[in-house]
PASEBA-1860 file (N, C-alpha, C; in nm, 3 decimals):
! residues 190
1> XXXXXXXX> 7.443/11.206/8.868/7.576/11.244/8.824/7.598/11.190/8.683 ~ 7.639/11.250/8.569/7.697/11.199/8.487/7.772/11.096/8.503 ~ 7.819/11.073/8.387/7.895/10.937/8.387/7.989/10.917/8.228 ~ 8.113/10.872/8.237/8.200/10.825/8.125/8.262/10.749/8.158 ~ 8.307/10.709/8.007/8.418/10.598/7.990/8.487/10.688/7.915 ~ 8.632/10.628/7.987/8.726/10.697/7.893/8.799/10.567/7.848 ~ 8.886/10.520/7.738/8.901/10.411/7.723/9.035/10.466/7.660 ~ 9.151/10.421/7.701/9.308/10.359/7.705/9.352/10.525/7.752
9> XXXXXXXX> 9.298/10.569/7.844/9.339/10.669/7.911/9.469/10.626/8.015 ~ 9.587/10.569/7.932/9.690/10.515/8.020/9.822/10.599/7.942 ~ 9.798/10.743/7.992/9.924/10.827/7.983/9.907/10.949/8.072 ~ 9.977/11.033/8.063/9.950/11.136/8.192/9.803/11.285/8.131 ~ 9.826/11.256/7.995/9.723/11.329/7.960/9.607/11.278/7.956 ~ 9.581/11.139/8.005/9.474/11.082/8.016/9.408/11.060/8.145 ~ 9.535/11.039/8.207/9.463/11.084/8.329/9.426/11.202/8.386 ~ 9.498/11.323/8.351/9.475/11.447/8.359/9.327/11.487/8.330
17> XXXXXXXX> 9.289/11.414/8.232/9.178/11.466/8.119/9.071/11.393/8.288 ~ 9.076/11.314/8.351/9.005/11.195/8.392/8.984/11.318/8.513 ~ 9.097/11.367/8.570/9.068/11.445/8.746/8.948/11.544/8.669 ~ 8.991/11.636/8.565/8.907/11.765/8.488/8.789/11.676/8.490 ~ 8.757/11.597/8.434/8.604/11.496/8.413/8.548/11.507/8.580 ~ 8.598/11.443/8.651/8.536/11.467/8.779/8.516/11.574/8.847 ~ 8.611/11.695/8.837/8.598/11.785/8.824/8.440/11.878/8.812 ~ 8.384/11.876/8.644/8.311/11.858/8.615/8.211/11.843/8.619
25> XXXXXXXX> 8.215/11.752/8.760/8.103/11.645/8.826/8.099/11.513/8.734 ~ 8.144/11.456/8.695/8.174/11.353/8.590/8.215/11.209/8.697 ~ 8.144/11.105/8.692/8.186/10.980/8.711/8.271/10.916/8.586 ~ 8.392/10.876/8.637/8.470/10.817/8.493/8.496/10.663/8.531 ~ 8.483/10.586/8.432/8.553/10.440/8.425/8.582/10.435/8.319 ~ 8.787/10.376/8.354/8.855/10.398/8.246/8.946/10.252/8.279 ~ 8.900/10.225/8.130/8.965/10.080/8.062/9.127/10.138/7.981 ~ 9.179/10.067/8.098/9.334/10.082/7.991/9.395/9.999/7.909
33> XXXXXXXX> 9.500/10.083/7.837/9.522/10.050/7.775/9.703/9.984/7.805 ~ 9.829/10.098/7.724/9.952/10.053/7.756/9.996/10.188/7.739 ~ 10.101/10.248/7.868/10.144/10.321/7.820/10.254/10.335/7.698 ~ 10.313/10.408/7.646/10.362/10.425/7.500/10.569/10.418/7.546 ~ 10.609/10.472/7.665/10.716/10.449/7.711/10.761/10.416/7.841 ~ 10.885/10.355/7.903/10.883/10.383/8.060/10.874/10.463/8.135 ~ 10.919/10.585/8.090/10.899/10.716/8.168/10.763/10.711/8.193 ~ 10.690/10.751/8.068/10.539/10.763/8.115/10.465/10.637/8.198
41> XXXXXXXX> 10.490/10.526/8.148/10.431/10.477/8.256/10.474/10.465/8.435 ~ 10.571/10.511/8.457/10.629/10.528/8.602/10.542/10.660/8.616 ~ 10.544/10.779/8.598/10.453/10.841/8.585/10.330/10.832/8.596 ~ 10.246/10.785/8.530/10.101/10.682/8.489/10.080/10.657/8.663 ~ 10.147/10.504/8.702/10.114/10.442/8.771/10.121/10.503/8.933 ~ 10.218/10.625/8.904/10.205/10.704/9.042/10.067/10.777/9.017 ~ 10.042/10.836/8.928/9.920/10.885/8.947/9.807/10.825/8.958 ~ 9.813/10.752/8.885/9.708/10.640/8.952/9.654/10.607/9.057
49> XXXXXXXX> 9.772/10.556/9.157/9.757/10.557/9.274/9.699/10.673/9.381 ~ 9.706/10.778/9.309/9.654/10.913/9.386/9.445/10.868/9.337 ~ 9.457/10.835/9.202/9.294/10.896/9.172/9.221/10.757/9.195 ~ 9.253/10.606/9.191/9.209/10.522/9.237/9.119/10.546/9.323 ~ 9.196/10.648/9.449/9.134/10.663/9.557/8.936/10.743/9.595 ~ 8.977/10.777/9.476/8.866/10.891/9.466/8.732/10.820/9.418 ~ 8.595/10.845/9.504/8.491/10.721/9.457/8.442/10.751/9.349 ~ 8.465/10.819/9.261/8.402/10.888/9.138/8.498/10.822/9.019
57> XXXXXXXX> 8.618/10.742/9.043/8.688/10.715/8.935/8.718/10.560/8.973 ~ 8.708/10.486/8.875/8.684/10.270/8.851/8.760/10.280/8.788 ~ 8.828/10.196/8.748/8.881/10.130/8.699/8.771/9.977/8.624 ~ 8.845/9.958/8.482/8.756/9.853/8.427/8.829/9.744/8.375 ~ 8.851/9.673/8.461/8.926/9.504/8.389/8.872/9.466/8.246 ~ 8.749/9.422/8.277/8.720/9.317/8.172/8.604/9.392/8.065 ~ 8.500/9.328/8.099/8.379/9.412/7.958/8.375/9.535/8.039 ~ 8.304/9.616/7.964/8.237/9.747/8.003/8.147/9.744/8.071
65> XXXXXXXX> 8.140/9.786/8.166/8.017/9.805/8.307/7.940/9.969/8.254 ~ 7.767/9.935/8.281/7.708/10.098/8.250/7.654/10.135/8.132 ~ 7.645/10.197/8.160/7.581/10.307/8.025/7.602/10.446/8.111 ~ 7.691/10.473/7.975/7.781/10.610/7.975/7.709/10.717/7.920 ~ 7.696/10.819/7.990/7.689/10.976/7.860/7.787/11.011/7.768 ~ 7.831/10.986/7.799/7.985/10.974/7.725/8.143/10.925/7.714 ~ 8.153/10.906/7.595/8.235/10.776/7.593/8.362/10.870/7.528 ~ 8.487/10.870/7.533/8.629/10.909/7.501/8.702/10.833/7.489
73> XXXXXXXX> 8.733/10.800/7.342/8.899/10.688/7.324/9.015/10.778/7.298 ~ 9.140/10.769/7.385/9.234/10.811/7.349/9.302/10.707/7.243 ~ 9.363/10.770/7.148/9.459/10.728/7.057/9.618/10.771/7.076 ~ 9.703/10.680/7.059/9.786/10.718/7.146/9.910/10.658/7.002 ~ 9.841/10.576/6.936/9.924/10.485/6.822/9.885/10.359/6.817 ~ 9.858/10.309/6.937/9.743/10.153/6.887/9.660/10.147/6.957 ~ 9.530/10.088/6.881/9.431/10.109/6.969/9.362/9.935/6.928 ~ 9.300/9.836/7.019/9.246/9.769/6.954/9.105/9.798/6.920
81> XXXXXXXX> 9.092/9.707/6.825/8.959/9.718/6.751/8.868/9.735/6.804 ~ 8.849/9.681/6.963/8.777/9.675/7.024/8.686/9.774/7.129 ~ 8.803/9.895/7.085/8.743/10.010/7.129/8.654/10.103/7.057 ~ 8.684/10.066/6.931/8.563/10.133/6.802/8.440/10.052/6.802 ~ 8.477/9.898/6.864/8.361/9.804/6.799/8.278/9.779/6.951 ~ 8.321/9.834/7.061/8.217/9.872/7.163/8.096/9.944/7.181 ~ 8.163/10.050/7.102/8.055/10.182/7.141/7.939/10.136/7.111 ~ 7.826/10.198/7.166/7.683/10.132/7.236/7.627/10.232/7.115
89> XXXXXXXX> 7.540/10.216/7.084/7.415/10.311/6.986/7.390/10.426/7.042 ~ 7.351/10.486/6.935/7.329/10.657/6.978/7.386/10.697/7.118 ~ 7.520/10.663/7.150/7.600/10.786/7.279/7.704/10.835/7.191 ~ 7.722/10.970/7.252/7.829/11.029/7.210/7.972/10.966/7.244 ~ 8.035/11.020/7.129/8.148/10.915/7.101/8.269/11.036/7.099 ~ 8.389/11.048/7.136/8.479/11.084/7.056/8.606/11.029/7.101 ~ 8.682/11.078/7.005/8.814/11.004/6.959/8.939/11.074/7.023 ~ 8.989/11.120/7.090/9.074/11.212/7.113/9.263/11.138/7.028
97> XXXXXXXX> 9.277/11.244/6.935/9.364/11.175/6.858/9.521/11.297/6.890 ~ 9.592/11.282/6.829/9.746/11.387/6.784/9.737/11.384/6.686 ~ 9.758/11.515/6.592/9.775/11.520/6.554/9.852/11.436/6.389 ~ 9.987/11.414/6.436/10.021/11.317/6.368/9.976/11.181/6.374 ~ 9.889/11.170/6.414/9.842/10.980/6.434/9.701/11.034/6.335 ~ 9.603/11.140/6.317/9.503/11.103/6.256/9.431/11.056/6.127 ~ 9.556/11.022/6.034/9.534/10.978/5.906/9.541/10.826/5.975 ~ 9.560/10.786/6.073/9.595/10.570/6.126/9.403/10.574/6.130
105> XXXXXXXX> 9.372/10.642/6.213/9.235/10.612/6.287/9.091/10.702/6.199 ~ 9.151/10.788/6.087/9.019/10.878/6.034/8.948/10.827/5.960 ~ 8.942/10.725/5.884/8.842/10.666/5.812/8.768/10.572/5.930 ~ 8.779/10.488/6.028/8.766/10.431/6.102/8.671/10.497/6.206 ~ 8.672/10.610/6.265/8.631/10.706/6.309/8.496/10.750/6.253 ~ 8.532/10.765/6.126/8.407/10.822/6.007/8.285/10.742/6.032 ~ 8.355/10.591/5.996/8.251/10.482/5.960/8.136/10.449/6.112 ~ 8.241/10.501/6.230/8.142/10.451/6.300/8.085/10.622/6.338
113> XXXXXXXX> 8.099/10.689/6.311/8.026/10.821/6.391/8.091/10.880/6.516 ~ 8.240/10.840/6.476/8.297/10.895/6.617/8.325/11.054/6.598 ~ 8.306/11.110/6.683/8.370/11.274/6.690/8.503/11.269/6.698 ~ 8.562/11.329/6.572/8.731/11.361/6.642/8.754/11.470/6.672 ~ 8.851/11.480/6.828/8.928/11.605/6.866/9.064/11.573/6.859 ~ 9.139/11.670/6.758/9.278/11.665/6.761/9.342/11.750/6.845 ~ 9.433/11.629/6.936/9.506/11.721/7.039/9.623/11.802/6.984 ~ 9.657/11.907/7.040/9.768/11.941/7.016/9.863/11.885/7.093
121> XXXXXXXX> 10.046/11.939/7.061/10.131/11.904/7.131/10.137/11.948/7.268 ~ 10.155/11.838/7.379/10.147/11.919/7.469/10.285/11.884/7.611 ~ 10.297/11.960/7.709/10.448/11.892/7.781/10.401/11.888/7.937 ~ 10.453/11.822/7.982/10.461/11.832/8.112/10.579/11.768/8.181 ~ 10.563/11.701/8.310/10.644/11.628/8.424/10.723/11.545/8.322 ~ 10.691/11.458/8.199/10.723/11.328/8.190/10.888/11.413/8.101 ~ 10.870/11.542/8.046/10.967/11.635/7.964/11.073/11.647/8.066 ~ 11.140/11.549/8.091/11.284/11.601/8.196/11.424/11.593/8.120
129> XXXXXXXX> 11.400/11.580/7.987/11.567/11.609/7.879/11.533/11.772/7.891 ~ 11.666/11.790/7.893/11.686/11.937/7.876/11.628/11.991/7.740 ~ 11.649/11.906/7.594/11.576/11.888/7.467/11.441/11.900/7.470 ~ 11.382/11.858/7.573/11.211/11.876/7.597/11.188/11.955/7.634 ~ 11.252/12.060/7.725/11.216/12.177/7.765/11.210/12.293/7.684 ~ 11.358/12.279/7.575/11.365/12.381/7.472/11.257/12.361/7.384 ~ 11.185/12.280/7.394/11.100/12.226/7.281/10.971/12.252/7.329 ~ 10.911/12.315/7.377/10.789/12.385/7.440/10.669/12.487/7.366
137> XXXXXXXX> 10.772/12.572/7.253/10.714/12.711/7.217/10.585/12.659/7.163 ~ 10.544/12.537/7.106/10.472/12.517/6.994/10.347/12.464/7.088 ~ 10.394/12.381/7.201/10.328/12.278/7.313/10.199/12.331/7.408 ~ 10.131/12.322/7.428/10.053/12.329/7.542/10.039/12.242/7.679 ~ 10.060/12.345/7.784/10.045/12.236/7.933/9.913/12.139/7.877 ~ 9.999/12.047/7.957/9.902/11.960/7.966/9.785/11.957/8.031 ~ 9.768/12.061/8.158/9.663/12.089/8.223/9.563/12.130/8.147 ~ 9.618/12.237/8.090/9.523/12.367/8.005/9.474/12.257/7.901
145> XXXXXXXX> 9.533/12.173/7.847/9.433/12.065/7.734/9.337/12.009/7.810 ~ 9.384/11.925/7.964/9.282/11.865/7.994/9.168/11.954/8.067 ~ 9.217/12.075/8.066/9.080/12.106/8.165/9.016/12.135/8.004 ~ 9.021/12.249/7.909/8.972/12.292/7.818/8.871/12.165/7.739 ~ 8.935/12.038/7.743/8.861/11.957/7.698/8.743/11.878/7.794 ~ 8.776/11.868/7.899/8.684/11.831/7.962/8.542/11.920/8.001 ~ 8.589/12.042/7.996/8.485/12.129/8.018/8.406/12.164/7.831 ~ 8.486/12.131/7.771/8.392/12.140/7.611/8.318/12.032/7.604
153> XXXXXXXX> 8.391/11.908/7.641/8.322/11.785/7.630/8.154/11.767/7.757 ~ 8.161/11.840/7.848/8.027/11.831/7.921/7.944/11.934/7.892 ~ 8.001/12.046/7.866/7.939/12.192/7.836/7.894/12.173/7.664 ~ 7.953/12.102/7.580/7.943/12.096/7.418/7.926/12.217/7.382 ~ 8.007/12.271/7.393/7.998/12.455/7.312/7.946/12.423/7.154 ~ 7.845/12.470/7.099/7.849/12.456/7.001/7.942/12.542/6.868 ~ 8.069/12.590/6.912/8.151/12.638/6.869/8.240/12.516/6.831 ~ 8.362/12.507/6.771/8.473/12.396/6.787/8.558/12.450/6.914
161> XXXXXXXX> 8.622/12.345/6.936/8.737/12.330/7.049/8.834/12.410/6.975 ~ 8.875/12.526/7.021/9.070/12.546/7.002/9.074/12.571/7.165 ~ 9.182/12.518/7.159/9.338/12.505/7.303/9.339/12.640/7.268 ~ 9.369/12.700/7.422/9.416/12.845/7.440/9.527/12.836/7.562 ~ 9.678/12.882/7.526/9.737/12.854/7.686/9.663/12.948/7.797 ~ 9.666/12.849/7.859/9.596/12.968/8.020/9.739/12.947/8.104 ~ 9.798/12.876/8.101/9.921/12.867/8.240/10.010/12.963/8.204 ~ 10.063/13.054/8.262/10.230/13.064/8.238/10.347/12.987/8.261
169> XXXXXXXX> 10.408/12.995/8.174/10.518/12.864/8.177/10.630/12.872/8.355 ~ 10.606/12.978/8.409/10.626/13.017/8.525/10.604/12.890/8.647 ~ 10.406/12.921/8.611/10.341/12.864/8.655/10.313/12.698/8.638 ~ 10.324/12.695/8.548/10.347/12.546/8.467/10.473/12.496/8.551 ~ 10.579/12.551/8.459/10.696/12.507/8.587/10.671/12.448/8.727 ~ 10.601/12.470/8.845/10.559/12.513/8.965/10.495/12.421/8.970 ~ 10.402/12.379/8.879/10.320/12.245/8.932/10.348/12.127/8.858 ~ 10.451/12.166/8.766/10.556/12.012/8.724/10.622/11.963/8.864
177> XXXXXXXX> 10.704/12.087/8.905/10.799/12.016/8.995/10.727/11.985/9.137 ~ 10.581/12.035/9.142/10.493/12.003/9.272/10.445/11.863/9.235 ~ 10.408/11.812/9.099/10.363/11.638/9.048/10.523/11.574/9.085 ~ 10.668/11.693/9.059/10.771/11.587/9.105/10.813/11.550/9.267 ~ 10.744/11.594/9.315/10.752/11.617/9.472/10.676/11.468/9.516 ~ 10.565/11.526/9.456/10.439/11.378/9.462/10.499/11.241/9.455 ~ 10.531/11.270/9.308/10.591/11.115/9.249/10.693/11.091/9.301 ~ 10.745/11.100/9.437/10.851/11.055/9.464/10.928/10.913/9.428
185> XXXXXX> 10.880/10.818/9.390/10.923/10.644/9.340/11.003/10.684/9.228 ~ 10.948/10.750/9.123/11.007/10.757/9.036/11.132/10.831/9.077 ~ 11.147/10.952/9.087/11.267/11.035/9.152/11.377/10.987/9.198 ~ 11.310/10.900/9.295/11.374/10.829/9.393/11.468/10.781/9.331 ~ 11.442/10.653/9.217/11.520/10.579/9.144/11.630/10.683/9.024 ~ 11.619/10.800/9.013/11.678/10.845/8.938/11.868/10.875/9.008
END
């Protein structure tokens, strides 16, 4: 079986990206990081609890356990140093960045040989202001990023990555409010 690290995969698109990896057939161990707000991490930590379960996905406390086929840092806005100054010799590397964050991390990236993929904007469950919803046209589900990337990242099309929506926002809809069914803790408290 293959095998990755995904490293500060601690938001919902990171874990998303993590089920698509196994998916895949992909073994993942993923070193976190912090999520970026409370919402998302109430979020985060319910899902968590769903993929914990699954023997194909670790969790990594302390050093890095393995040798990976491939290695994925999310960038999220901070990253420590220590995730550029890990990577092992000749494995594939990439960076998964936003857009607006990739002038923080692109020289950095360069120097060590990391691949960057810039994500686009994308929405899901964590979008519950009415403001987040109107704010969609530009966005991609979050599914459709993580499957599209996970399947470029094992398959390596030798084409580039572009995001294509596959969901209808119908449909999208439908399995937001089926992750809000799930996450009941969070709900709960609302």
């Amino acid at each position: 079986m293959k095998s990755a690290l995904v490293y500060g995969a601690d938001e919902f698109f990171g874990l998303s990206f993590c089920e698509h990896l196994m998916e895949e057939g992909v073994s993942v161990d993923v070193k976190l990081a912090k999520a970026s707000d409370d919402i998302k991490r109430l979020y985060f930590e319910e899902r968590l609890m769903w993929l914990v379960r699954n023997q194909h996905f670790r969790l990594i406390e302390q050093e890095l356990e393995g040798d990976y086929d491939k290695i994925f840092i999310q960038y999220t806005g901070c990253m420590p140093e220590e995730a550029l100054d890990v990577l092992p010799e000749n494995k594939p590397a990439f960076l998964l960045v936003y857009e607006h964050l990739l002038e923080d991390v692109k020289e950095a990236a360069e120097q060590k040989g990391v691949e960057m993929i810039v994500l686009p904007d994308m929405y899901g469950p964590w979008d519950i202001r009415n403001e987040d919803k109107e704010n969609r046209e530009s966005a991609f589900f979050v599914d459709d990023v993580a499957a599209q990337l996970a399947f470029y990242a094992i398959q390596k099309s030798p084409s580039p990555l572009r995001f294509e929506r596959q969901t209808a926002d119908e449909e999208a809809a439908a399995k937001i409010e089926e992750w809000k069914r799930q996450m009941t803790t969070f709900f709960d408290k609302k």
